[in-house]
C-alpha positions in Angstrom: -8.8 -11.5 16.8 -10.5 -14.4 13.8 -8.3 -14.2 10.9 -9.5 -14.8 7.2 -7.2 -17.1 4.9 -7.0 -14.9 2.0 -5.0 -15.7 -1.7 -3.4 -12.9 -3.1 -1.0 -12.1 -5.7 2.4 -10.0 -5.5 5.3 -8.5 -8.2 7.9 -11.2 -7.3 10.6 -8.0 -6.1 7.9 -7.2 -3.3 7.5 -11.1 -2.5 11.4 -11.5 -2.2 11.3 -7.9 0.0 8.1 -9.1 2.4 9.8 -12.5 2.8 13.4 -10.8 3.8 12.0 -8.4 5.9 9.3 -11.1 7.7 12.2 -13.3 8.5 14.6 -10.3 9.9 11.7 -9.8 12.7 11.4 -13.4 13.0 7.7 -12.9 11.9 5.6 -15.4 9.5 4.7 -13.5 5.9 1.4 -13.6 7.2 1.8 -11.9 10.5 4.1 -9.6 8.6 1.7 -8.5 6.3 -0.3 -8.3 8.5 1.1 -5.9 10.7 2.3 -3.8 8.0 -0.9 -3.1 6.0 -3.1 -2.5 8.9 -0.8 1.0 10.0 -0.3 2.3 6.8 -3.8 2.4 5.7 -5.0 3.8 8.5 -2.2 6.2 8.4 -2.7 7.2 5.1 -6.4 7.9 5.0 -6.1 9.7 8.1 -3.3 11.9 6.6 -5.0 13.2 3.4 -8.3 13.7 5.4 -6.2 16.3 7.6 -4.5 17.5 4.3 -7.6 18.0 3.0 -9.1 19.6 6.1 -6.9 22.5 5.7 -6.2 22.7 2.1 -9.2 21.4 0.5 -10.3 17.9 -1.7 -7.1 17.1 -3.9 -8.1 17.5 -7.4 -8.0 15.4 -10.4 -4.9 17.9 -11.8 -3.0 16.9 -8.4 -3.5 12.9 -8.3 -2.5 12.9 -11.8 0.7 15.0 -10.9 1.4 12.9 -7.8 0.8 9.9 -9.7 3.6 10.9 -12.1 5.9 11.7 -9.8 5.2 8.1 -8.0 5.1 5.8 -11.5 8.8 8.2 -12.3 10.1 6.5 -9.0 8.4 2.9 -9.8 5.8 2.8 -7.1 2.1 3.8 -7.0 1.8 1.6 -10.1 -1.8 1.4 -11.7 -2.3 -1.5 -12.8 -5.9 -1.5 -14.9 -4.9 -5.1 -16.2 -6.0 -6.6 -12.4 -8.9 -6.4 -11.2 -9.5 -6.1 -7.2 -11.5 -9.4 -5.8 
């Protein structure tokens, strides 16, 4: 499969994690990354379109409620200050 080099930018914590956890497999942070973000979209979007198939579109009153409960926990952080490329 081609790969694109791509520049991105990351909270140092999650840099530190990537890195420890890249290493622990004996993966590159690349092939890491890699590996972990194609799943977990996938997953996710799959999972609130079946949510949603069976309980109907989640409203604006429930994304502000779950994004509460996520920013209370310290992930799911908006951040309006950067802009996606």
């Amino acid at each position: 499969m081609p790969v694109q080099k791509v520049s991105i930018s990351l909270d140092e914590q999650v840099l530190a994690a990537a890195r420890q956890s890249a290493e622990r497999r004996g993966m590159s942070l690349s092939a890491w990354l890699n590996d972990m973000s194609e799943p977990s979209i996938e997953d996710g979007l799959a999972a609130v379109a079946e949510w949603e198939a069976e309980n109907g579109p989640i409203t604006p009153q429930e994304l502000a409620e779950a994004d509460a409960i996520l920013n209370a926990a310290g992930v799911g952080r908006r951040r309006e200050s950067r802009r996606a490329a």
